[in-house]
Phi, psi and omega in degrees: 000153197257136162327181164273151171305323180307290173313324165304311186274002185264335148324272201302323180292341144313316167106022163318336206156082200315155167275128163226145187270128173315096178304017195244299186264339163058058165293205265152060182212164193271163200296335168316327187265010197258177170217151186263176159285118184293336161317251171333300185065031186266275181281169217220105149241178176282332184219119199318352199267001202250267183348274182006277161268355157304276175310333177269346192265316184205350178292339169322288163306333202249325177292309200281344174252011134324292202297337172260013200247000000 
């Protein structure tokens, strides 16, 4: 589950973590809790199950020719 903003931003004022938003569900968290794509290392989710589906609906595409650039 994704923080609230109030919690994102008290992350990041802590020094926790920058907030980046989830290319899938497009949540919120700091950047410590997120994971990128091994591929590209372009996109950014929150959870592998996002990453997941995220890649078969539209990333797929956009990594291999990021990855081929």
């Amino acid at each position: 589950m994704c923080p609230s903003g109030d919690e994102v931003i008290a992350c990041f004022l802590e020094g926790r973590g920058y907030p980046l938003m989830c290319a899938h569900c497009q949540c919120w968290q700091g950047g410590c809790t997120m994971r990128n794509c091994a591929g590209c290392h372009t996109a950014i989710y929150c959870s592998h199950s996002c990453q997941k589906v995220d890649w078969k609906a539209r990333h797929r595409e956009g990594c291999t020719v990021i990855r081929a650039a």
